[in-house]
C-alpha positions in Angstrom: 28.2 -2.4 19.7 25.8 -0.5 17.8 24.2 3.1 19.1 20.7 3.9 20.6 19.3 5.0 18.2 20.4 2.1 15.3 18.8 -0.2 17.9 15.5 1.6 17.8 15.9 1.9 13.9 16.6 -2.2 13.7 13.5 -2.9 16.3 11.3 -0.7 14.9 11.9 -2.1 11.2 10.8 -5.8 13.0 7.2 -4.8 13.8 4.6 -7.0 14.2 1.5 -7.7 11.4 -1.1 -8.8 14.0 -4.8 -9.4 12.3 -7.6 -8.0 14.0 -10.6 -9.2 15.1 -14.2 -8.6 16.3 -15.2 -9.0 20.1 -17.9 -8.0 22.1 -17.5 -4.5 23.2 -17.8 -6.1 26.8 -14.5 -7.4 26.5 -12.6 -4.6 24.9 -11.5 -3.1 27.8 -7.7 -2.6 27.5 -7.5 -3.6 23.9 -6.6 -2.0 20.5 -9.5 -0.6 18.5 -8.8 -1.3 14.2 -12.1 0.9 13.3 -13.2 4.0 13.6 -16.5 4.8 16.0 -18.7 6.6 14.1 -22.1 9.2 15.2 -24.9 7.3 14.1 -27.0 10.3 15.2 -26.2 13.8 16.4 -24.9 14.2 20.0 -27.1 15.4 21.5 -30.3 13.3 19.6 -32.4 16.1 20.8 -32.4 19.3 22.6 -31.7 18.5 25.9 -33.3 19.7 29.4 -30.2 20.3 31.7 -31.6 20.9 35.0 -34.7 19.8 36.6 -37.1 22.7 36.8 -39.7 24.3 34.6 -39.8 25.4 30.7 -41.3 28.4 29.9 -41.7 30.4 26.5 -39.2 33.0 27.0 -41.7 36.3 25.4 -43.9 35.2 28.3 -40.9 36.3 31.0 -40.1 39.0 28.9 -44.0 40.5 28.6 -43.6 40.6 32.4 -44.8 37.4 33.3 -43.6 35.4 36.5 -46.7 33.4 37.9 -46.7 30.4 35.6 -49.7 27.4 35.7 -48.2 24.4 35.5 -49.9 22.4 32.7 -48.1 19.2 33.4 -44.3 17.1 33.2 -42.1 16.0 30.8 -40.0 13.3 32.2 -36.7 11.9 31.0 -37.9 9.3 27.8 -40.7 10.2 27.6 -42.8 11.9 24.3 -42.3 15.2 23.6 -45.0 17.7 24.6 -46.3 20.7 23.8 -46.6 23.8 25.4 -49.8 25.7 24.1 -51.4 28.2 27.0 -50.0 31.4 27.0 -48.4 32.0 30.5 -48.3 28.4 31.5 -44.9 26.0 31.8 -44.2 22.7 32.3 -42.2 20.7 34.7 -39.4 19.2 33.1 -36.8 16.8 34.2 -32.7 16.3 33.6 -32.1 14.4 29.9 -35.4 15.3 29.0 -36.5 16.4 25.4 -37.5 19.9 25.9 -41.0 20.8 24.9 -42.4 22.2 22.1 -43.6 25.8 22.7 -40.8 26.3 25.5 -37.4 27.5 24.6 -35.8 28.4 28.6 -35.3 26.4 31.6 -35.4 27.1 35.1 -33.8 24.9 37.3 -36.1 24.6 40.7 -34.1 26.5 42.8 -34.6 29.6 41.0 -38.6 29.6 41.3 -41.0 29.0 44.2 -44.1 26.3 44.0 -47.5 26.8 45.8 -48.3 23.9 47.9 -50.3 22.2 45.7 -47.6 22.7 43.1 -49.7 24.3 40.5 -48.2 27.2 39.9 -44.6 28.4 39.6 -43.0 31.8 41.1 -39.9 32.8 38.9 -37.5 34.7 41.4 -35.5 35.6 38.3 -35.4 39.2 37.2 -33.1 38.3 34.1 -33.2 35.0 31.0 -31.7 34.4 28.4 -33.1 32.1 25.5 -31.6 28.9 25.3 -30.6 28.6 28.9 -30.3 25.5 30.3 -31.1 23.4 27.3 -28.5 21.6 25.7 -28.6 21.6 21.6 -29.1 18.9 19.5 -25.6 18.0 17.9 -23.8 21.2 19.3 -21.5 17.7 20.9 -21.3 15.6 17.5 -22.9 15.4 14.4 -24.2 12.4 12.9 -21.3 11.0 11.0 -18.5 12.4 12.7 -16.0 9.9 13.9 -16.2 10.3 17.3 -12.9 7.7 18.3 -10.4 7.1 15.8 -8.8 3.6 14.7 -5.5 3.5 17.1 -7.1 4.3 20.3 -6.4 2.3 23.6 -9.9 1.1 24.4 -11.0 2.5 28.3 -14.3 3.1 29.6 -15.0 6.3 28.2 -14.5 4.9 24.5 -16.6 1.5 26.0 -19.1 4.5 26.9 -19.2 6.2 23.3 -19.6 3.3 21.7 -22.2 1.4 23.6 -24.0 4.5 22.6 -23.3 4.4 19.1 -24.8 0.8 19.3 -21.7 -1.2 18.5 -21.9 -4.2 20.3 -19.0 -5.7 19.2 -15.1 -4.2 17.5 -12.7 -4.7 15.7 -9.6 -4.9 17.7 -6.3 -6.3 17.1 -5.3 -9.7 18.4 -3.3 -9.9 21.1 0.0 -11.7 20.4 1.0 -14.4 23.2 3.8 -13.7 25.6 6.5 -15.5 27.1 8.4 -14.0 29.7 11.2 -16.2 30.7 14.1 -15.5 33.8 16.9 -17.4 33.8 19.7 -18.3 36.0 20.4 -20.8 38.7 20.6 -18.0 41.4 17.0 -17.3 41.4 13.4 -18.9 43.2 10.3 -18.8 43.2 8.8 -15.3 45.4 7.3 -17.9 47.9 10.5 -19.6 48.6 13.1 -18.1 51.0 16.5 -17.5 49.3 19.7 -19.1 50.7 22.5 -16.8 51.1 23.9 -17.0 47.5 20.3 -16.8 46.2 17.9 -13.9 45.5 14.0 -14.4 44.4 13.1 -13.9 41.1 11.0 -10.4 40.0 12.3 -9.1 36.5 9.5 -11.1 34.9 6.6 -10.0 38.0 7.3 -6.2 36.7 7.2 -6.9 33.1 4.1 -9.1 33.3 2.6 -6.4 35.2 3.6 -4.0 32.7 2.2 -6.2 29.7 -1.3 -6.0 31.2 -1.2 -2.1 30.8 -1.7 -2.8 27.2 -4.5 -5.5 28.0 -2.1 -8.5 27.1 -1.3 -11.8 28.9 1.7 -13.4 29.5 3.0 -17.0 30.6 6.1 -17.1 32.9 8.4 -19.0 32.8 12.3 -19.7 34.3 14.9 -21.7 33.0 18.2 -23.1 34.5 21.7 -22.2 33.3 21.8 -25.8 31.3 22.5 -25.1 28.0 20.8 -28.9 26.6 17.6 -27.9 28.7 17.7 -24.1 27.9 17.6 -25.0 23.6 14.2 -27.7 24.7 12.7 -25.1 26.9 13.3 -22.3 24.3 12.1 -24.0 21.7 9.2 -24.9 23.3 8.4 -20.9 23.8 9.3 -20.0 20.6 6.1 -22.6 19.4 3.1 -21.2 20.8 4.5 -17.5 21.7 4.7 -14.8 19.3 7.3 -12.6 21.7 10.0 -13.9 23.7 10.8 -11.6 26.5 13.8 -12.8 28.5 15.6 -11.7 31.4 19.4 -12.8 31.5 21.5 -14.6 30.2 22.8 -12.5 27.5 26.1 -11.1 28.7 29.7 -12.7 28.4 29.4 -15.3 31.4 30.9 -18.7 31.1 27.0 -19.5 31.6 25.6 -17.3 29.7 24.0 -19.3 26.6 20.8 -17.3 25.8 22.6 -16.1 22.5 24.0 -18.8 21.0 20.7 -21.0 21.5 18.5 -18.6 20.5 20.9 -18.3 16.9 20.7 -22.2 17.1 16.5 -22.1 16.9 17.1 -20.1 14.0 16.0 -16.7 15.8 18.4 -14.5 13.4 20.2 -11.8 15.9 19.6 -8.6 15.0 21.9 -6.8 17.2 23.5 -7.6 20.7 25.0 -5.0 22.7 24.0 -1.3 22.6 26.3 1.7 23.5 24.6 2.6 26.6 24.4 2.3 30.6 22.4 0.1 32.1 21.2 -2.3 29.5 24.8 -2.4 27.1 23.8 -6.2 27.0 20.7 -6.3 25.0 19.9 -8.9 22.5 17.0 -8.7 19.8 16.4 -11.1 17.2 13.5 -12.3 15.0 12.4 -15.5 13.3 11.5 -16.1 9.8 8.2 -17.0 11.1 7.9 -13.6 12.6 8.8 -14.8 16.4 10.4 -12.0 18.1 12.4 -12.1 21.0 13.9 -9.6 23.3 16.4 -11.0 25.6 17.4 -7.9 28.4 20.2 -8.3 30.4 19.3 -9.9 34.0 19.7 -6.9 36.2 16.3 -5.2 37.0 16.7 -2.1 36.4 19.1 -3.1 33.2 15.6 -5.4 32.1 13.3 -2.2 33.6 15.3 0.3 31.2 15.4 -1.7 27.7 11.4 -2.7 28.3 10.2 1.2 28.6 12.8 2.1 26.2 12.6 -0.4 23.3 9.9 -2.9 23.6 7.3 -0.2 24.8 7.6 1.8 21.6 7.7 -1.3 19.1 4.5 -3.1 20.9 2.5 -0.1 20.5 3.5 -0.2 16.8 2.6 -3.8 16.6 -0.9 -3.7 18.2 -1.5 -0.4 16.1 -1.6 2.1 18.9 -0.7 5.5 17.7 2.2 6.9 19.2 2.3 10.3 21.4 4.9 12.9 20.9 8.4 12.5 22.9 8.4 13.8 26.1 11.2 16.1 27.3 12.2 17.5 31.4 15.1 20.1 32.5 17.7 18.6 34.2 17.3 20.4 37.6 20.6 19.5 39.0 24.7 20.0 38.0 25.2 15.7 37.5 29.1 15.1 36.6 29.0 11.4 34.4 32.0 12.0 31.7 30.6 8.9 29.8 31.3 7.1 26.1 27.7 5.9 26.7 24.2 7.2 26.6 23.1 7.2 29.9 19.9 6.5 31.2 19.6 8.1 34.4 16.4 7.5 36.9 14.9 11.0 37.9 12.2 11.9 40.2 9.8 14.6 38.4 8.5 17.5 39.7 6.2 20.5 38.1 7.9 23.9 38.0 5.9 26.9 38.2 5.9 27.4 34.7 4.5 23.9 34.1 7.9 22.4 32.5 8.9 18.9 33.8 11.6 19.0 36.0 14.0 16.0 36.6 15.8 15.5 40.0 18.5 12.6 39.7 18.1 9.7 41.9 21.5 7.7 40.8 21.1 4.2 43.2 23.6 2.0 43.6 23.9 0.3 40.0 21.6 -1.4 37.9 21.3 -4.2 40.2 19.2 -1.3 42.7 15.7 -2.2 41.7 14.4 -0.8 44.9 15.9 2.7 43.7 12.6 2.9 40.8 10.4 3.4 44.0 11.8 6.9 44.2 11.8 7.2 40.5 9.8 8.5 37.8 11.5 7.5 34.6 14.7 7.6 32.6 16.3 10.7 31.6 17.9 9.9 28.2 21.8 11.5 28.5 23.6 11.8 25.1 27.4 10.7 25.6 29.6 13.1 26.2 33.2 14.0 28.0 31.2 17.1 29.5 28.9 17.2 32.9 25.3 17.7 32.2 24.5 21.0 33.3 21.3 21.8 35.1 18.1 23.5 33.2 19.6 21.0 30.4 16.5 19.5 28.1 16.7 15.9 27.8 14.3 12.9 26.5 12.6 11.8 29.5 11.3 8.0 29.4 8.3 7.9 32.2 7.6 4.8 33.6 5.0 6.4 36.5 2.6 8.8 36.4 3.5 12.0 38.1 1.0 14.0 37.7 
């Protein structure tokens, strides 16, 4: 067995060289970006009306001034215009360019119109220059990088650069997954199990989890048959670039995921890891760069190793740049006395100083998937003979959002 942290050394020195590509920037939602989205023009282009209302010259209001003709609008894309009679303002409208002439707006609320809405009544006894008009480039200056190569593509990076005018990205190309259960105890989620059989979901919650990062992935389950498990494997191992299996991999008389996958020439890397859940793990590579990460069968065992070792070594791969580690206080005494690192499943909760605080929720074993419901995440235990002791700081591995 090899330690945590020799694991995440021998995985992370596997990653992936995926290529990138250009798409339309319709269809970059939930994918990598390989470029940097630079201002092509200051942010704002122009300086900015705010608020619908009226701009006046500013020394007009401060020469005493507060009955103001209104000599006409300037509406949102339109030309600018200019203000030229002393004492006179113009209507102006929200995105707006703001006059020439004017350097104030009032929004509406703050003035009174006659009824033929001629002339403007400023209930203000106080302005200040500038107000209510948005600077050109006090956002962004033309040139600045305004999203950086790295970034998870959502809408608000769709948003900045459809207004940059990129209509198409360079992203990286998503690598095709496999995700394969095995074991003759499992069905399909529409059949009803017999008594000595349970439905299959290890591959549902991964699959679901895959799509986070905007990536596919094929499912698949295979039978404890060793001759049918090598033509089935090797059929995977063709047109995917990851292999993410589910069982299979532990010392059962039917357990023959390791020695088939060494057989397809997928060169094992490590198998067993000195921790709880999980100790079964299996992670190999090809020469043709086919990776394959083969969890024990267990969900919560399969749950663990995914957010633990795969998360960190796909974001790597697709080029995603990582965030700092995240830590919580042990809020509870929690007595283990373990030769393993333990992951233990915590429920999170905000203390009043804003530090992360981690309640344990133990379940009844690895085999308790129904446990993550009260869960947050993992709370990475160094072994130890020792009990953890609460207001403790451990590594905390989120696999919800609790905020």
């Amino acid at each position: 067995m090899i330690t945590v942290e020799e694991a995440i050394k021998i995985i992370n020195d596997s990653i992936l060289k995926l290529p990138k590509i250009k798409v339309p920037l319709e269809k970059a939602m939930g994918r990598v970006l390989r470029q940097p989205i630079i201002a092509d023009m200051d942010f704002p282009p122009f300086d900015r009306v705010m608020m619908d209302g009226i701009a006046i010259k500013i020394e007009d209001f401060k020469k005493g001034i507060r009955l103001f003709k209104i000599d006409g609008v300037q509406a949102a894309g339109s030309p600018q215009l200019t203000l030229n009679n002393k004492g006179a303002c113009l209507e102006v409208m929200t995105g707006a360019i703001i006059p020439l002439g004017t350097n104030v707006v009032i929004p509406y609320e703050d003035i009174e119109l006659d009824n033929d809405n001629q002339l403007a009544t400023i209930k203000l006894t106080d302005l200040k220059k500038g107000k209510n008009i948005h600077k050109q480039g006090t956002d962004k200056k033309k040139g600045e990088v305004l999203i950086s190569a790295g970034a998870l593509i959502g809408t608000p990076e769709i948003a900045v650069a459809a207004s940059v005018g990129s209509t198409e990205v360079w992203v990286t190309k998503n690598p095709v997954v496999g995700i394969i259960s095995t074991g003759n105890e499992l069905v399909e989620i529409h059949q009803k199990p017999l008594p000595h059989q349970i439905r299959r979901s290890n591959v549902y919650a991964i699959a679901a989890e895959i799509k986070k990062f905007g990536l596919k992935a094929e499912l698949y389950h295979f039978k404890d048959d060793k001759a049918n498990l090598k033509i089935e494997l090797e059929k995977a191992l063709k047109i995917h670039d990851i292999i993410i299996l589910s069982g299979g991999v532990s010392m059962g008389k039917f357990d023959f995921v390791p020695e088939t996958l060494e057989e397809l020439g997928v060169e094992k890397r490590f198998h067993r890891i000195k921790q709880k859940p999980g100790k079964p793990f299996w992670f190999g590579i090809r020469n043709d760069e086919k990776v394959v990460f083969a969890f024990p069968g267990n969900p919560v065992s399969t749950f663990l190793c995914y957010h633990k070792y795969l998360v960190p070594w796909l974001k790597k791969s697709l080029g995603l740049k990582l965030l700092p580690n995240t830590y919580a206080i042990l809020a509870e005494d929690i007595d283990l006395k373990t030769n393993l690192t333990y992951f233990l499943q915590v429920k999170i909760q905000i203390g009043e100083s804003g530090q992360l605080l981690a309640y344990p929720k133990m379940g009844k074993g690895s085999g308790d998937h129904a446990n993550l419901l009260v869960s947050d995440g993992f709370l990475e235990l160094p072994a130890q003979e020792n009990s953890y002791r609460k207001g403790d700081r451990f590594k905390l591995i989120p696999f919800r959002n609790f905020l």
